[in-house]
SEDOPA-876872 format. One record per residue: chain; x, y, z of N, C-alpha, C in turn; residue in three letters. Coordinates in steps of 0.001 Angstrom, whole numbers. Last residue first. Example, Ala and Ser with C-alpha at 12.3 -4.5 7.8 and 13.67 -1.06 7.14 Angstrom:
# SEDOPA-876872
SITE   mol       n_x       n_y       n_z      ca_x      ca_y      ca_z       c_x       c_y       c_z   type
SITE     A     12850     -2250      7080     13670     -1060      7140     12900        30      7870    SER
SITE     A     13190     -5690      7800     12300     -4500      7800     13200     -3300      7800    ALA
//
This chain:
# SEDOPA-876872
SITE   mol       n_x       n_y       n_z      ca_x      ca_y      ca_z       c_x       c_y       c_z   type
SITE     A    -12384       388     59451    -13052       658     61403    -14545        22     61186    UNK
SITE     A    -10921       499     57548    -11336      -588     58005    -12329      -619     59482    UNK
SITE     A    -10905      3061     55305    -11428      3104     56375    -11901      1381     56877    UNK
SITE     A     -8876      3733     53021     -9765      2756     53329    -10073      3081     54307    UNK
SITE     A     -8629      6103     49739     -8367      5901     51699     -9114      4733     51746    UNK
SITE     A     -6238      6991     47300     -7174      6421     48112     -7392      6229     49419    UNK
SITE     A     -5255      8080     44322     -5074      8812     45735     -6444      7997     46341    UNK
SITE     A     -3454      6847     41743     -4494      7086     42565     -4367      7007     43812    UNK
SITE     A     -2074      6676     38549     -1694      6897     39782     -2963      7624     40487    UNK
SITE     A      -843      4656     35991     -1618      4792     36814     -1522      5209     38439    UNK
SITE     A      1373      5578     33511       929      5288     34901      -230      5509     35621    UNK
SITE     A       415      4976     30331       660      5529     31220       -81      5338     32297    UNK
SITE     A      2530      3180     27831      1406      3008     28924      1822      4042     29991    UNK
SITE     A      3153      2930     24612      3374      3632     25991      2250      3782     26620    UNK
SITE     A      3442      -247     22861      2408      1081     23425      3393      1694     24467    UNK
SITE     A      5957     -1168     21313      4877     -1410     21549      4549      -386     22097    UNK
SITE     A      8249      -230     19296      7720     -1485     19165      6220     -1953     19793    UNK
SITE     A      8542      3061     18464      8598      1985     19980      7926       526     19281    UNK
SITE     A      8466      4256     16590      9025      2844     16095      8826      2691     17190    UNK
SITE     A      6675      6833     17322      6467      6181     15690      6975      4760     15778    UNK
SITE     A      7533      7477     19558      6440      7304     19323      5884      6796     18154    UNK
SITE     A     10414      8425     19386     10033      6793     20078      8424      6364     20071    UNK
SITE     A      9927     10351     17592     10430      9241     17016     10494      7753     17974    UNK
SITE     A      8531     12720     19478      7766     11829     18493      8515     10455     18363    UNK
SITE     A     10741     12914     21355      9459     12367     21588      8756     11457     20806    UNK
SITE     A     12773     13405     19598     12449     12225     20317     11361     11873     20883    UNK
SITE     A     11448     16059     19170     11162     15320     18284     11715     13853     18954    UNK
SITE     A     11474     18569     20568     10501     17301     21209     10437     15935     19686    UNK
SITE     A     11997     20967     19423     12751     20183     20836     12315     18823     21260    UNK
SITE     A     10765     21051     17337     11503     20070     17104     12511     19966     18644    UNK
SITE     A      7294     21138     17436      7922     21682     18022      9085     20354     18010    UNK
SITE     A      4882     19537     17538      5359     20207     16121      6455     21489     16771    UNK
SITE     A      4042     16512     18049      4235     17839     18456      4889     18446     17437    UNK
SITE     A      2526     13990     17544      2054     14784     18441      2610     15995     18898    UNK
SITE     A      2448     11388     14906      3146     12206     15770      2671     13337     16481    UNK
SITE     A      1908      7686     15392      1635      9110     15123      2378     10454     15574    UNK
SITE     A      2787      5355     16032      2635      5510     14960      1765      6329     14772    UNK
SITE     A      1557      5081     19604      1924      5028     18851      1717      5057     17533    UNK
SITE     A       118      7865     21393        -3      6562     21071       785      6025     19769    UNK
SITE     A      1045      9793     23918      1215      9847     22584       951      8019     22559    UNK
SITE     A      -865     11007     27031       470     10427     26493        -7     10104     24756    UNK
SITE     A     -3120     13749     26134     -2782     12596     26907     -1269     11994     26187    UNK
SITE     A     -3533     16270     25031     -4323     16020     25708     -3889     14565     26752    UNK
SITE     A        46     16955     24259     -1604     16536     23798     -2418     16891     25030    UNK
SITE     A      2660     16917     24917      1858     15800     24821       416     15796     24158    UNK
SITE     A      3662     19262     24359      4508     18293     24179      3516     17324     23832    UNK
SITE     A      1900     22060     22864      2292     20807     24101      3121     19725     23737    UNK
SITE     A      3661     24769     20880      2641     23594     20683      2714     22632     22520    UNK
SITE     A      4149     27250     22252      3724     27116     20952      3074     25590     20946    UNK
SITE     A      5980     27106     24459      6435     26563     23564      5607     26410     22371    UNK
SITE     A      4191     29431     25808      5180     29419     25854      5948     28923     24791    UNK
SITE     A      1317     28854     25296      1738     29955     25358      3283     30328     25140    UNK
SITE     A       735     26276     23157      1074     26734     24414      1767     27977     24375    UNK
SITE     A     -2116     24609     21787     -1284     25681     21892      -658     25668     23368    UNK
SITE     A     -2084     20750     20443     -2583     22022     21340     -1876     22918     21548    UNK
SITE     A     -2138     20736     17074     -1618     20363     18353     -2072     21429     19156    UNK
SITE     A     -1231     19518     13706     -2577     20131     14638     -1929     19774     16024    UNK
SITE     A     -1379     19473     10110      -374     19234     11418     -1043     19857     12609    UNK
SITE     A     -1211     19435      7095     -2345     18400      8129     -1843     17924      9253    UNK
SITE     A      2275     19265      6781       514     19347      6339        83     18794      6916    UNK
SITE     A      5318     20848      7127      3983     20143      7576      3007     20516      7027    UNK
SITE     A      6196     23590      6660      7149     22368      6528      5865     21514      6656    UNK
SITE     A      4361     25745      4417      4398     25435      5718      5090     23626      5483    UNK
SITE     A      5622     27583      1847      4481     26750      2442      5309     26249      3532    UNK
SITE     A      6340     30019       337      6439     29924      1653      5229     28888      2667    UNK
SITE     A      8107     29856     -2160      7014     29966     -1940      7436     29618      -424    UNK
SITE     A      9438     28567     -4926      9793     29756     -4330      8729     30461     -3826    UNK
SITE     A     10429     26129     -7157      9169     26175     -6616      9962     27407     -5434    UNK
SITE     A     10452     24633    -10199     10730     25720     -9479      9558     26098     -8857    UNK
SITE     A     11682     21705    -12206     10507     21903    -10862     11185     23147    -10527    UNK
SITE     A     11925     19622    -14951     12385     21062    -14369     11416     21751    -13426    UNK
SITE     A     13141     17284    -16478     11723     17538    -16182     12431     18655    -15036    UNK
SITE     A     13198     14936    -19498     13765     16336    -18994     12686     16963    -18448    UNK
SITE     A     13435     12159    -20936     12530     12955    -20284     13118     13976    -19710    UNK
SITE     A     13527      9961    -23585     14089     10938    -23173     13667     11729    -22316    UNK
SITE     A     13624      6832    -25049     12755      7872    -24721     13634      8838    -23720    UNK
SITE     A     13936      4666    -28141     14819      5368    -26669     13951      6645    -26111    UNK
SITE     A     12729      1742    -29482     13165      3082    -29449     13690      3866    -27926    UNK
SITE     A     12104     -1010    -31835     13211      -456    -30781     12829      1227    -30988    UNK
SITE     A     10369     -1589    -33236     10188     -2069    -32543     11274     -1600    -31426    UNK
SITE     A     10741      -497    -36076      9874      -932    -35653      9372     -1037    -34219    UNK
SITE     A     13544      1607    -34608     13025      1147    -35970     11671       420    -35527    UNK
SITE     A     14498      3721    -33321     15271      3512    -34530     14939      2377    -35433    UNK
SITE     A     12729      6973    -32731     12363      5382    -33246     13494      4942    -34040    UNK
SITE     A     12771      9180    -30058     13807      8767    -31105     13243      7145    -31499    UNK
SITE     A     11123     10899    -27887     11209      9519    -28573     11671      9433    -29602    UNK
SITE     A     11063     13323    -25032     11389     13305    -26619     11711     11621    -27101    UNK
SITE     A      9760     16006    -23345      9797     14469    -23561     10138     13877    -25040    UNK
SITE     A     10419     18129    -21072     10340     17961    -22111     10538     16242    -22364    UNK
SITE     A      8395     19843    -18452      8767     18593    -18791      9170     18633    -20414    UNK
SITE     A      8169     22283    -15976      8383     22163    -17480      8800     20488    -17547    UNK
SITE     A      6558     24183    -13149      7694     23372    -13494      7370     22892    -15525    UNK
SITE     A      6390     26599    -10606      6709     26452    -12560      7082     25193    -12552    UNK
SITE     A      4800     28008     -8263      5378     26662     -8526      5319     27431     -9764    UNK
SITE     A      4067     28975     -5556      4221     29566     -6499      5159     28714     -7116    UNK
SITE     A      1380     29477     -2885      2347     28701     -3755      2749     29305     -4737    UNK
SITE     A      1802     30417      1068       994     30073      -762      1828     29507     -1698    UNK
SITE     A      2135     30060      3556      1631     28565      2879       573     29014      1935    UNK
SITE     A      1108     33494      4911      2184     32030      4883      1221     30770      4006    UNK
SITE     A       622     36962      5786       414     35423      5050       899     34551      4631    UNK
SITE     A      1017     38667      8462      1180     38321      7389      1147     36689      7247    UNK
SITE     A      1225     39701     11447        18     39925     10565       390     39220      8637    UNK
SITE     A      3165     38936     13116      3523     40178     12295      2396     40274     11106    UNK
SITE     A      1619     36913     14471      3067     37829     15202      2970     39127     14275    UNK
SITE     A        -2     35336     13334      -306     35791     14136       377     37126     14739    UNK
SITE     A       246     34689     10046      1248     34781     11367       527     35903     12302    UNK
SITE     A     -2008     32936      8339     -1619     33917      8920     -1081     33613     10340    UNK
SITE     A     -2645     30594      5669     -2435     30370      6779     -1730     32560      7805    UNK
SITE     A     -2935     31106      3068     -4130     30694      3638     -4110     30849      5206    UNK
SITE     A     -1308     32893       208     -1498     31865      1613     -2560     32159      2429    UNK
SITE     A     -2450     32944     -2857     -1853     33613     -1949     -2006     32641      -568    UNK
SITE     A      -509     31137     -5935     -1393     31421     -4799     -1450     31984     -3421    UNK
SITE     A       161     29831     -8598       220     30839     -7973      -897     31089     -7086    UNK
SITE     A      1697     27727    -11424       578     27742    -10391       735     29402     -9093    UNK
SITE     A      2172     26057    -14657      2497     27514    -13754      1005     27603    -12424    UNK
SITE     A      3616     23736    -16216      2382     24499    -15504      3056     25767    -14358    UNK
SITE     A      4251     22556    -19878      4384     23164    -18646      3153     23531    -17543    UNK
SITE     A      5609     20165    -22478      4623     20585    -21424      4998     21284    -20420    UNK
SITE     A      6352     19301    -25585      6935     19913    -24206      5441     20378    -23568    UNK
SITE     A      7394     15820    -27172      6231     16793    -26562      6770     17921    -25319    UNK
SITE     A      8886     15174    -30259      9041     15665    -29002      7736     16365    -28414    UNK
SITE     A     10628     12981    -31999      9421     13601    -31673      9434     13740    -30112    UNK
SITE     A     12255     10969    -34802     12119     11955    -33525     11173     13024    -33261    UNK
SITE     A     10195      9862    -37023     10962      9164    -35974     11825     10171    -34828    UNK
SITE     A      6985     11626    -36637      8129     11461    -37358      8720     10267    -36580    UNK
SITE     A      4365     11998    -35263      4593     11094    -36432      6006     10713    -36976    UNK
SITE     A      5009     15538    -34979      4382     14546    -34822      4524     13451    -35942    UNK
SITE     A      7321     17815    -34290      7134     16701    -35285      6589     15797    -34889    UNK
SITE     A      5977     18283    -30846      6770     18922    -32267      7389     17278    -32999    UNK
SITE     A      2802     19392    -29127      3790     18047    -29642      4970     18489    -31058    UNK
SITE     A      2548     21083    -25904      2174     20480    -27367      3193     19529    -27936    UNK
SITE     A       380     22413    -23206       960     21213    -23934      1048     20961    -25464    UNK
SITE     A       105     24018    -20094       138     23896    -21784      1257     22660    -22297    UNK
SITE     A     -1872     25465    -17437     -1291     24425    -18185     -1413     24159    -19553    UNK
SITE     A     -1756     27332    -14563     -1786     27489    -15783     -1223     26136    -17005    UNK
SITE     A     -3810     29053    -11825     -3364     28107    -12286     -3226     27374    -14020    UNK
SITE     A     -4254     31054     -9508     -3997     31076    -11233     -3352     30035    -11394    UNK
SITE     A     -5865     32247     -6885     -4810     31088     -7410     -5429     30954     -8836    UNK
SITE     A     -7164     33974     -5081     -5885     34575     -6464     -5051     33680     -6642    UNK
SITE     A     -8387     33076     -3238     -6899     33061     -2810     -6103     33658     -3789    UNK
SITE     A    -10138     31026     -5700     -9790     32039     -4513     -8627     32271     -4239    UNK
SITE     A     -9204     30361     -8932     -9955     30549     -7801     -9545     31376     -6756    UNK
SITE     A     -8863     30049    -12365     -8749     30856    -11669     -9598     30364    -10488    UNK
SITE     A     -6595     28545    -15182     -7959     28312    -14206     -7923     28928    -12941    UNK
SITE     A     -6310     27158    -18958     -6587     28396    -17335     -7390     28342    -16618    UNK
SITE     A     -4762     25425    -20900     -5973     25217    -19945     -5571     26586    -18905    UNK
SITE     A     -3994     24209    -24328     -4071     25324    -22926     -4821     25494    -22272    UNK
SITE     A     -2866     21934    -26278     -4309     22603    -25397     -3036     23634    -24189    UNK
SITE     A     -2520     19748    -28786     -1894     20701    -28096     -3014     21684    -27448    UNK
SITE     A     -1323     18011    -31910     -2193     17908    -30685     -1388     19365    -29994    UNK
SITE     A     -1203     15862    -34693      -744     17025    -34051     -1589     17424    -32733    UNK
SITE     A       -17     12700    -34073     -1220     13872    -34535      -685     14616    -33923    UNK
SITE     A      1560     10546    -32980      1510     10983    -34337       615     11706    -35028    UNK
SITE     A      2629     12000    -29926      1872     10895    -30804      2288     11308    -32072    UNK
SITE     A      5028     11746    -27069      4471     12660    -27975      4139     11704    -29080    UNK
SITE     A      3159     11147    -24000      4032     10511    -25246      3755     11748    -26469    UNK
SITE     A      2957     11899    -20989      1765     12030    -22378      3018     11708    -22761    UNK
SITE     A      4056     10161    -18328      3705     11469    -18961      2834     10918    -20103    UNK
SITE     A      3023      8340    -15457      3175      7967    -16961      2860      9103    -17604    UNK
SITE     A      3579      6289    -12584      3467      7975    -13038      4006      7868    -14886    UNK
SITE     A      3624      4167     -9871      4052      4674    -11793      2908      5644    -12370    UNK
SITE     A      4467      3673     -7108      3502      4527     -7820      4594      4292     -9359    UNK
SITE     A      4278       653     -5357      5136      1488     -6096      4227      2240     -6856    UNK
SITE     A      4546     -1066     -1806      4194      -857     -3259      4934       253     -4455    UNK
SITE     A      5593     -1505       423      4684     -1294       680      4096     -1451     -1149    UNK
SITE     A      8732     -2731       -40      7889     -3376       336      6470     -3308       554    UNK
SITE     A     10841      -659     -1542      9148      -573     -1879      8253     -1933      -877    UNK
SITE     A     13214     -1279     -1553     12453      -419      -849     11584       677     -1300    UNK
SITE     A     14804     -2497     -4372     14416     -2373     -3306     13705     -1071     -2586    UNK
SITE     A     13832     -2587     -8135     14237     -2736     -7154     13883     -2904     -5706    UNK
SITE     A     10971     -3474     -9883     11594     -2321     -9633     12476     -2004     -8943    UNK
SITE     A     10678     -6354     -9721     11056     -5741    -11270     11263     -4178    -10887    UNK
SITE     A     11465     -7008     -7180     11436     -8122     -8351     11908     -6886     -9643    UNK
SITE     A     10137     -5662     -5865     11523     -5535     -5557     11915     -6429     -7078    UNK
SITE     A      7435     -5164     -4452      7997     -4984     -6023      9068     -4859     -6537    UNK
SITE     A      5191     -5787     -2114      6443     -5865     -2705      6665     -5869     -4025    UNK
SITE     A      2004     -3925     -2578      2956     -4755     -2191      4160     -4832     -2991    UNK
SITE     A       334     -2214     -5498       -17     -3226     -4104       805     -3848     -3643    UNK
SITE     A       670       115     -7747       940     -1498     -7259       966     -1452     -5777    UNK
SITE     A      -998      2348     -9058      -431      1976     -7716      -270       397     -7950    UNK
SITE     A      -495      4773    -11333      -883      3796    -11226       -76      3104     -9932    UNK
SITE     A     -1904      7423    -14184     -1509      7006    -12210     -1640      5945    -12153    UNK
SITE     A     -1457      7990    -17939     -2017      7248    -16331     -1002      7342    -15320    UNK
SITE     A      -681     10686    -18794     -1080      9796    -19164     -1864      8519    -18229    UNK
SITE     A      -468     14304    -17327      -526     12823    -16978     -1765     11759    -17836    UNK
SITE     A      -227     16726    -17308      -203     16320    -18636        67     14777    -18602    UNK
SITE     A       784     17194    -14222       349     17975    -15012       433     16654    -16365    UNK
SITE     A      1097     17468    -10630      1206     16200    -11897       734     17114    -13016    UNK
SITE     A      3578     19529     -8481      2419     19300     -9555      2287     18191    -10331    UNK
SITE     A      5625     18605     -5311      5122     20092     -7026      3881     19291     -7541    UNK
SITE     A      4979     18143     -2574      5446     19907     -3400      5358     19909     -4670    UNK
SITE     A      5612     15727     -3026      4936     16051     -2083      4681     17104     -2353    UNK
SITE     A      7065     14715     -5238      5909     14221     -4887      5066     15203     -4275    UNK
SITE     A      9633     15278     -3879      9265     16044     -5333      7533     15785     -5504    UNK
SITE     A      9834     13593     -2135      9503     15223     -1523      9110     15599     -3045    UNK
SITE     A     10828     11423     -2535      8765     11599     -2325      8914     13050     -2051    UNK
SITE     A     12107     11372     -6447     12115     11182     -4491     10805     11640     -4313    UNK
SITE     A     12385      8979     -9006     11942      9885     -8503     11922     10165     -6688    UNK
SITE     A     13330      6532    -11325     12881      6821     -9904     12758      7990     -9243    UNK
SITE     A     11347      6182    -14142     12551      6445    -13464     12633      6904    -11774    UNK
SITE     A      8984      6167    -15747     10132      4669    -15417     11150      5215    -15042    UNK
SITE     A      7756      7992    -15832      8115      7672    -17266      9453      6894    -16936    UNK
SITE     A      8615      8301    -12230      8212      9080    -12940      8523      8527    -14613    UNK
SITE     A      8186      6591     -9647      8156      7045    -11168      7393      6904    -11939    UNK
SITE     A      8567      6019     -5897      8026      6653     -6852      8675      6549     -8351    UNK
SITE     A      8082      3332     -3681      8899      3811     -4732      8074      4694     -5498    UNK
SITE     A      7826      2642        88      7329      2757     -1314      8236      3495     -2089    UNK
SITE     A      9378      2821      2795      8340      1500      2186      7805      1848       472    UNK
SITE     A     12639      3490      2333     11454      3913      2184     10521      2416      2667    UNK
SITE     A     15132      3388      5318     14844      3101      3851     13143      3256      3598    UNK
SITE     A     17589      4976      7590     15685      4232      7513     15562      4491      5853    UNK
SITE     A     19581      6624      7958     19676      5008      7995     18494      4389      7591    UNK
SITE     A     18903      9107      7485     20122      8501      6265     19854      7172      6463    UNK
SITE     A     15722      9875      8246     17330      9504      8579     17873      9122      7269    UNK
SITE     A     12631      9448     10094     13102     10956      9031     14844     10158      9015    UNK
SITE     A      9293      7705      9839     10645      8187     10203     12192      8696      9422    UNK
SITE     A      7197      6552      9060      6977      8012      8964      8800      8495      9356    UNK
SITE     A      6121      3801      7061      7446      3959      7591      7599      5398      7734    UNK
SITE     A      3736      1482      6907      4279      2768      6619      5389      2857      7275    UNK
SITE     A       700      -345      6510      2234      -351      6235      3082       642      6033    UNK
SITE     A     -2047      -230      4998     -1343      -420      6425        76       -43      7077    UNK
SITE     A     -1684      -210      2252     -2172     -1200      3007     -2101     -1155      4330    UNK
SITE     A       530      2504      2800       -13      1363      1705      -198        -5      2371    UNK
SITE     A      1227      5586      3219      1076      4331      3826       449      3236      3092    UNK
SITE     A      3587      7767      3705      3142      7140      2943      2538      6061      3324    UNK
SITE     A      5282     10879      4656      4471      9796      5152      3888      9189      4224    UNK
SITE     A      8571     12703      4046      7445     12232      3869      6709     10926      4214    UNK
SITE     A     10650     14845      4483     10536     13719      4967      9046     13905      4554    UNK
SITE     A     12484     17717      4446     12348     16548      3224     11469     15292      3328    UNK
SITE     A     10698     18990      6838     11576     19114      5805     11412     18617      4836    UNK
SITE     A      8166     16856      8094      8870     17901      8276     10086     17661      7355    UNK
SITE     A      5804     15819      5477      6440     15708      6949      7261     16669      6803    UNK
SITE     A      3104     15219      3587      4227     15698      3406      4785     15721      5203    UNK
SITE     A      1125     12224      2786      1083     13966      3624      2937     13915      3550    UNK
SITE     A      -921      9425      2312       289     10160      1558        41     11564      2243    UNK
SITE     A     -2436      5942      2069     -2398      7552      2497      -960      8303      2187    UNK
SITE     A     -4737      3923       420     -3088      4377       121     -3354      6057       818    UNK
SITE     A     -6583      2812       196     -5518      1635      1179     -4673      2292       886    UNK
SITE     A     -7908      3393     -3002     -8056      2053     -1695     -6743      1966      -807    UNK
SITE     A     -7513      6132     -4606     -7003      4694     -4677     -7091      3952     -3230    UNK
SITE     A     -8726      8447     -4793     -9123      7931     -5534     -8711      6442     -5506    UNK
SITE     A     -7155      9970     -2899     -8437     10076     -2347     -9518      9131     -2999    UNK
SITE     A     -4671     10063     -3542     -4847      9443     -2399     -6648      8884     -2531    UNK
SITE     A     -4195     12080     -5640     -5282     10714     -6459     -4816      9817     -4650    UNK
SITE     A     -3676     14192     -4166     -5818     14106     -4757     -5727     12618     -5148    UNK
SITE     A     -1503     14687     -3545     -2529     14100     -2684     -3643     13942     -3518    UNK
SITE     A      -228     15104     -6367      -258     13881     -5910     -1152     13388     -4580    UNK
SITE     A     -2290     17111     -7852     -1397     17065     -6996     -1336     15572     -6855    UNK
SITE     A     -4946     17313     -9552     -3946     17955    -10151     -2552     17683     -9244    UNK
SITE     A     -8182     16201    -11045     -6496     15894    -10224     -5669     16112    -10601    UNK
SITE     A    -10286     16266    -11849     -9775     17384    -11245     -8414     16871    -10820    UNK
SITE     A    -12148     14079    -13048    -12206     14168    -11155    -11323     15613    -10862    UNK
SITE     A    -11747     14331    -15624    -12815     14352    -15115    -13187     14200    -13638    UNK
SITE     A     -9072     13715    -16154     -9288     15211    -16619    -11019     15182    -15713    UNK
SITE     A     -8062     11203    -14786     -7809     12328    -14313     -8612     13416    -14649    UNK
SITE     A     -9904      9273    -16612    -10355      9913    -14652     -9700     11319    -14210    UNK
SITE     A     -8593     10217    -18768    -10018     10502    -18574    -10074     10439    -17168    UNK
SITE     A     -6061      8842    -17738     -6315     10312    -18525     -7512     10527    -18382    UNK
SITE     A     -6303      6704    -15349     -6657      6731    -17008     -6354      8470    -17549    UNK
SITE     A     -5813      4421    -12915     -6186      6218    -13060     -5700      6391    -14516    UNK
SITE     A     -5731      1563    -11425     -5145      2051    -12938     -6219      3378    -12986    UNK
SITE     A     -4297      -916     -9058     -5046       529     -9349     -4923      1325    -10513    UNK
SITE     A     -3309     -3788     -8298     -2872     -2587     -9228     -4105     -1644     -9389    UNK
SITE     A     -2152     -6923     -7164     -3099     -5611     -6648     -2703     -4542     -7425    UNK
SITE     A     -1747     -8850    -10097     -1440     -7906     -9274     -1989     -7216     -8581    UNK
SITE     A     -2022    -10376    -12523     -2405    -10894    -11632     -1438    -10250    -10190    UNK
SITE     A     -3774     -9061    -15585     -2793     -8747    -14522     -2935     -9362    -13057    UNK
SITE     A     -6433     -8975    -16760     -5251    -10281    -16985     -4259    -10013    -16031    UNK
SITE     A     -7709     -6497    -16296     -8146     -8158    -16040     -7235     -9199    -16307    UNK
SITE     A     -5448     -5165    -17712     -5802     -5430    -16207     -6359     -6536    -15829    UNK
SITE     A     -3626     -6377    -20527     -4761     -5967    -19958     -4775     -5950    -18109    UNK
SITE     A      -208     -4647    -20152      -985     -5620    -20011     -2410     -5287    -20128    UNK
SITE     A      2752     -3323    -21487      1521     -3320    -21219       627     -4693    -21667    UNK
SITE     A      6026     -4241    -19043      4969     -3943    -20208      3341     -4373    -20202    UNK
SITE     A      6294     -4513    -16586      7323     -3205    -17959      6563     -3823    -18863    UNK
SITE     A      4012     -4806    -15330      5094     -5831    -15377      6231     -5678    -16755    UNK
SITE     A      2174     -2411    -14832      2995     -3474    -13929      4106     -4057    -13996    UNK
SITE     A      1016     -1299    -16789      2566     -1368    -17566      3356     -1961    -15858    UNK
SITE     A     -2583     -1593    -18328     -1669     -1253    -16966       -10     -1954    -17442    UNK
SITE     A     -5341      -692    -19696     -4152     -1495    -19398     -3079     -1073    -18774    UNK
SITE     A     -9381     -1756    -19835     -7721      -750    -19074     -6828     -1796    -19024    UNK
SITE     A    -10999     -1117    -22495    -10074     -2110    -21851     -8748     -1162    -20951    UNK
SITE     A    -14658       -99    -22283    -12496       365    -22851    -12059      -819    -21961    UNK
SITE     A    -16749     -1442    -24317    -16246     -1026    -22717    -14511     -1024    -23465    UNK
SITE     A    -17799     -2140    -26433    -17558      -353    -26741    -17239      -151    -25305    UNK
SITE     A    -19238     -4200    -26458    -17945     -4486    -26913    -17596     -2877    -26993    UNK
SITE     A    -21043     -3668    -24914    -20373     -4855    -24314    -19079     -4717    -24893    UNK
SITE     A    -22911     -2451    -26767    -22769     -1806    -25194    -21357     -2890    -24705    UNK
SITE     A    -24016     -4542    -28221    -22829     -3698    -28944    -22424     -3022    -27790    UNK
SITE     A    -25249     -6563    -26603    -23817     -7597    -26875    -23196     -6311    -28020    UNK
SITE     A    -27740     -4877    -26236    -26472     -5485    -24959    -25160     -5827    -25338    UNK
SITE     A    -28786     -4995    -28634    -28142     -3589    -28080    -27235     -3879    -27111    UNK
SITE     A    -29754     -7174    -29025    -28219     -7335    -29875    -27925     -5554    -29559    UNK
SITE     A    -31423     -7639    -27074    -30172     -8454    -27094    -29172     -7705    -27889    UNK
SITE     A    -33286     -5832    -28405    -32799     -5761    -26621    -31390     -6184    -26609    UNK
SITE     A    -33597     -7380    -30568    -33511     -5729    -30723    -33123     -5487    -29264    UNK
SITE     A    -35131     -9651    -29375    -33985     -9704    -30548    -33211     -8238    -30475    UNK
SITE     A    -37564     -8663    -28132    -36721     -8970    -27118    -35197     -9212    -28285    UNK
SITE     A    -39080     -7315    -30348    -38169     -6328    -29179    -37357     -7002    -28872    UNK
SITE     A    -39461     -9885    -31397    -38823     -9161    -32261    -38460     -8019    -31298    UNK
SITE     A    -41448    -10483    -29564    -40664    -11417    -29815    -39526    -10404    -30921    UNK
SITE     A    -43468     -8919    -29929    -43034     -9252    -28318    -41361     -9875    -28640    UNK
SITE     A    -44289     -9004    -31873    -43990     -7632    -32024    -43267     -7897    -30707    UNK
SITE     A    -45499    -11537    -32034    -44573    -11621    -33092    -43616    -10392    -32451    UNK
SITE     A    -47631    -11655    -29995    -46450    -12292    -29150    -45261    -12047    -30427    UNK
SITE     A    -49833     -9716    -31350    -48293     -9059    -29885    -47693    -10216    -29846    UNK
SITE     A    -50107    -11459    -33097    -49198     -9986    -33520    -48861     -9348    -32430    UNK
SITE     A    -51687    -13179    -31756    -50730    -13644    -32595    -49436    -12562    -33110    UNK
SITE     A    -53468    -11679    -30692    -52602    -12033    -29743    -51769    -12208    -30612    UNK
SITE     A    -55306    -11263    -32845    -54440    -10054    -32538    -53641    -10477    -31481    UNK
SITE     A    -55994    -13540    -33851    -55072    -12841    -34747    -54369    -11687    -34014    UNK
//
């Protein structure tokens, strides 16, 4: 009798096991992704696509376009001299600065195209999802993207009232400030405005005149507004306003040996290998640029001082 009542009490857990698995199962979020202008499940999307959620963002900290580098497979991103920016996807990059050289990747912003310097210098703030496509995308976003395409997706203004302020203080006396709310929620025109304010002292010091370089001091404002003219048709509106008046350094993540004279070496430690660049000094920028597209290696000479002695 008493085996008989553990295998009943055995048998009634394992029922109570199961039907906890198959509610755990149906309470997984479905990510969906807007690849193909409209929204899909992911698992159904037959695309290399990377999908960053509102929740990843608010819970990893990502506030710049380098941070979600750090979150997506196979995708590097640094700012270059002036306007010019490095991007690399899968491998595949294009670092060179001209009117004539076309991108490898596309940025947008709430489906509109956007440049990589805006990327590179200001802020993501009040981001609905990040999302990377994998390869050519000429099809449904135009040309030059052969590497892939970022879609960048603001907050929508909803049909609840909603609205947060976030402050956030660290070193350097960086204040960093973000607010968001929604006007006439629910209605058929509706508008969300969002802003951030960032401030920081520089990190980097001029050796020459003792003062501090590469802090920030960014504002920028988005207003977003959706007109419904009826079920199923509506027009969206985005107005997006970047001020940025700060003394960051043309280059990131830029390193070279010193020279007394010209400040950086031409070469390094050794000749330049290709698809990188090696001086930060613009007398020498042919240097770099046959060092980024030479087609193949620069080989350097081999030169040795020998004696034979046949005696």
């Amino acid at each position: 009798m008493r085996y008989l009542l553990f295998l009943i009490i055995l048998l009634c857990s394992s029922f109570s096991f199961a039907q906890e698995d198959d509610e755990s199962l149906d309470n997984i979020e479905e990510v969906v992704t807007s690849a193909f202008r409209k929204e899909t499940a992911l698992q159904d999307t037959g695309l290399a696509v990377t999908v960053i959620t509102a929740t990843d963002i608010e819970s990893k900290n990502l506030k710049e376009f380098y941070d979600f580098q750090f979150n997506v497979p196979g995708v590097q991103f640094q700012k270059g001299n002036f306007s010019g920016t490095g991007v690399r996807i899968r491998g595949l990059s294009n670092y060179a600065v001209g009117g004539s050289f076309t991108g490898v990747a596309t940025y947008r912003l709430d489906d509109n195209n956007v440049g990589a310097t805006s990327m590179a210098i200001g802020e993501l703030w009040d981001i609905d999802s990040f999302e990377v496509l994998r390869g050519p995308q000429g099809t449904l976003y135009g040309g030059n993207n052969p590497a892939g395409t970022f879609l960048i997706s603001s907050k929508d203004p909803g049909a609840e009232v909603d609205g947060y302020f976030r402050a956030e203080f660290g070193d350097l006396n960086m204040q960093r400030y973000t607010a968001a709310f929604t006007i006439n929620p629910g209605e058929k025109f509706r508008t969300r405005v969002s802003l951030r304010s960032l401030t920081r002292d520089g990190y980097v010091q001029n050796v020459f005149n003792g003062t501090d370089v590469d802090d920030r001091k960014f504002l920028g404002v988005r207003v977003k507004s959706i007109f419904d003219f009826s079920d199923d048709t509506s027009a969206t509106l985005t107005l997006v306003s970047n001020n940025m008046n700060d003394s960051r350094n043309r280059t990131q993540r830029a390193a070279c040996n010193s020279d007394p004279i010209m400040g950086c070496e031409q070469w390094g430690d050794s000749l330049p290998l290709k698809g990188s660049s090696h001086s930060g000094v613009t007398a020498f920028g042919t240097v770099d640029f046959l060092t980024l597209n030479y087609p193949g290696d620069l080989i350097a000479p081999d030169l040795r001082l020998s004696y034979n002695d046949d005696a």
